[in-house]
C-alpha positions in Angstrom: 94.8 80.9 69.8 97.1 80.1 72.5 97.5 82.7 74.8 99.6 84.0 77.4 98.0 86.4 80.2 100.7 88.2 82.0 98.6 90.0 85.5 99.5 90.3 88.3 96.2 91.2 89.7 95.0 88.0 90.4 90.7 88.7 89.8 91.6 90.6 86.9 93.8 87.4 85.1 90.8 84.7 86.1 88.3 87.0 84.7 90.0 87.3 81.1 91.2 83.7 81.5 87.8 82.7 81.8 86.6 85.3 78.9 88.9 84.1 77.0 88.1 80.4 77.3 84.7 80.8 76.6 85.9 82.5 73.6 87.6 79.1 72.3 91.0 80.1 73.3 93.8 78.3 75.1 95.0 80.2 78.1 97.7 80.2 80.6 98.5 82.9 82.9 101.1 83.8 85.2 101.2 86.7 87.7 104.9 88.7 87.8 107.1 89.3 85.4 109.7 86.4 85.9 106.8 84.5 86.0 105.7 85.3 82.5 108.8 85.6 80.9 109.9 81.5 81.9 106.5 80.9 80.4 106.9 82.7 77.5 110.3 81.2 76.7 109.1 77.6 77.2 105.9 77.9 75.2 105.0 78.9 71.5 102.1 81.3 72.7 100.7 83.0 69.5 99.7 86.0 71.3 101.2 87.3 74.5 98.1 89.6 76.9 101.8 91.8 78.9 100.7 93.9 81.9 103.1 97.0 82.6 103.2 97.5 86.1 104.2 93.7 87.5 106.5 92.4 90.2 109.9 91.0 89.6 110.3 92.2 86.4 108.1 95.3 84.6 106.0 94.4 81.6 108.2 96.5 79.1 111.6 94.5 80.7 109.6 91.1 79.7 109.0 92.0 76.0 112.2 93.6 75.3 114.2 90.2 76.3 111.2 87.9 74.7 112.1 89.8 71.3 115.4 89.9 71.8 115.2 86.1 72.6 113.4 85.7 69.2 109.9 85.5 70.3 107.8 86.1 67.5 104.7 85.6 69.3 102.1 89.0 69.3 102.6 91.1 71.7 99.6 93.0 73.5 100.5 95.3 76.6 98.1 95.9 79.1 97.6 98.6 81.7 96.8 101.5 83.7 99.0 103.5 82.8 97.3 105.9 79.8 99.7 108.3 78.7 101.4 108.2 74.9 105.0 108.5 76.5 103.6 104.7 77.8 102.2 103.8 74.8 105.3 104.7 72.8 107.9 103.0 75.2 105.6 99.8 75.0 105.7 99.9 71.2 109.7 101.0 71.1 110.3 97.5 73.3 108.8 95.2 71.0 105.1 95.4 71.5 102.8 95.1 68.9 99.5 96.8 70.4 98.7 98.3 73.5 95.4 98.6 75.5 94.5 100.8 78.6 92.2 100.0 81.7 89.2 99.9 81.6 88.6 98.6 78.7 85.8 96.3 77.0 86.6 92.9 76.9 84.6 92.8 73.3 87.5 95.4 72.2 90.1 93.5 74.0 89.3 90.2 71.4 88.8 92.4 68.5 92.6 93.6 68.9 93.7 90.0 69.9 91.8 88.8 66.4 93.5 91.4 64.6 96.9 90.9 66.3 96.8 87.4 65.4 95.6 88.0 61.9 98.7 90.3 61.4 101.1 87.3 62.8 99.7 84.7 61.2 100.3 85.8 57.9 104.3 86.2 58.8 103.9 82.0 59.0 104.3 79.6 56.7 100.4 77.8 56.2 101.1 75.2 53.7 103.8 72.7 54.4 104.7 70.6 51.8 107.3 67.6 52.5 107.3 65.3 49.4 104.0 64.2 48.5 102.5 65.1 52.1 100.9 68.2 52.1 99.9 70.1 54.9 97.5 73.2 54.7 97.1 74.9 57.9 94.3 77.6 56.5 92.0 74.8 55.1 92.9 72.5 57.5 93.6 69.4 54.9 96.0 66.7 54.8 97.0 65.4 51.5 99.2 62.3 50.7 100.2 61.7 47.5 97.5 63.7 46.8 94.8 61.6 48.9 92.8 63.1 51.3 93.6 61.9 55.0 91.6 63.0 57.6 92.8 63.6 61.1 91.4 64.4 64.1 91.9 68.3 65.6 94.5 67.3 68.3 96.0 65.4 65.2 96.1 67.9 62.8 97.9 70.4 65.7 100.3 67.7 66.1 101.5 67.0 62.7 101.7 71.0 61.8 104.1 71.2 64.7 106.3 69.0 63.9 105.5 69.9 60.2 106.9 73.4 61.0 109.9 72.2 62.9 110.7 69.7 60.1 114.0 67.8 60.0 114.6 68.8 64.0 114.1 66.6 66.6 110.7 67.5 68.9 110.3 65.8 72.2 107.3 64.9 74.1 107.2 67.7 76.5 106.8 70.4 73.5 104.4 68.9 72.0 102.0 69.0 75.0 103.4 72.1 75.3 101.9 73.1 72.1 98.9 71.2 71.7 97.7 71.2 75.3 97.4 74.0 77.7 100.2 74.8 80.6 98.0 73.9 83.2 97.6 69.9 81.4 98.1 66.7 83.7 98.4 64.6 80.7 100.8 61.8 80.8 103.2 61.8 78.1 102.6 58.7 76.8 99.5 60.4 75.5 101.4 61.8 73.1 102.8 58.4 71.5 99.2 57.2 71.0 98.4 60.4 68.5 101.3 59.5 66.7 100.8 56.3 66.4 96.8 56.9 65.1 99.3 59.7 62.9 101.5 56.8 61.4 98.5 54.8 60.9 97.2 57.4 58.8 100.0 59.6 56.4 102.6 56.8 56.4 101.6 53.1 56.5 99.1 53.2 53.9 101.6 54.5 51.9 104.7 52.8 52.8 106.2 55.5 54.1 108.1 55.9 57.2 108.0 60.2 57.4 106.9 60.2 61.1 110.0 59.4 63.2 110.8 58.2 66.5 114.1 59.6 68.0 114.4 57.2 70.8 114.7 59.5 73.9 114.5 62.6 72.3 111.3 62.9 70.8 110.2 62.4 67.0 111.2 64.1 63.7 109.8 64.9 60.7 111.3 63.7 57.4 111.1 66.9 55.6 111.4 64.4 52.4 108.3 63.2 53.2 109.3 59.4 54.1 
């Protein structure tokens, strides 16, 4: 998952970015609600860790303009605060779980699993353009109904642009997307995955589904190519 930790205490959000991590997660973190809104509004987190009680801009505030924004990302809120007047307002503004200190971290992943199960299923897993078939669940790539095989970073960037099919994506989402916040990857990076992409799902094919929108960014023919 990629996932957005919203604390403003600053030992607390190290110590469940780095549980996290070790976990095999992405993580970014920011540490007052303005903060972790700006983030949450540039990135397409899938789940959303939302502290109550933060500077700037209090944790309920944050989720009720993220959903009102469209953010479909889950949202877990976070504090110490215990009381089910809490719990409900938390739920009323948008939140999809909610999680009082202390708690165990082993508890804390069990609800983010769950949460993201839940979301997940709301998404579209197989993405079919033409005779290129994308299945996000087994993690396959079909053309014309041969097997391609792509690398992990490839795979992530083809089911992004596989989702957003027909728009224009620039460079700066997809390392959004594919690599964490905190990344000091050049963009140019970016042009070399495609490029193994093309090399893969459109020239052996004669195909041309993998645009460049010079510029902008690149498209996905949702024809196919």
């Amino acid at each position: 998952m990629h996932i957005l930790v919203v604390e403003d205490e600053h030992r607390m959000a190290t110590a469940l970015r780095r549980g996290l991590e070790a976990d095999g997660h992405t993580v970014d973190t920011a540490h007052n609600g303005p903060e972790g809104l700006a983030l949450a509004e540039r990135h397409p987190y899938d789940v959303i860790v939302l502290d109550i009680m933060l500077p700037g801009l209090n944790g309920y505030r944050v989720c009720a303009r993220l959903r009102a924004g469209g953010c479909r990302a889950g949202i877990l809120m976070l504090t110490a605060k215990d009381g089910e007047w809490d719990e409900a307002e938390a739920l009323d503004t948008g939140a999809d779980d909610y999680l009082a200190k202390p708690f165990s971290f082993v508890v804390l992943l069990a609800r983010l699993r769950a949460l993201h199960r839940r979301i997940d299923r709301q998404r579209p897993r197989l993405h079919t353009l033409g005779d290129l078939v994308l299945d996000a669940n087994a993690r396959t790539c079909t053309r014309a109904g041969t097997p391609t095989n792509l690398t992990a970073r490839e795979f992530a960037i083809l089911e992004h642009l596989a989702a957003r099919a027909g728009t224009v994506v620039s460079k700066r989402e997809i390392l959004d997307h594919v690599w964490d916040a905190d990344h000091d990857a050049d963009p140019s990076i970016v042009e070399v995955h495609v490029h193994a992409l093309r090399r893969k799902i459109d020239a052996p094919f004669g195909r041309a589904a993998l645009q460049t929108m010079r510029g902008a960014g690149y498209r996905l023919d949702p024809a196919g190519g």
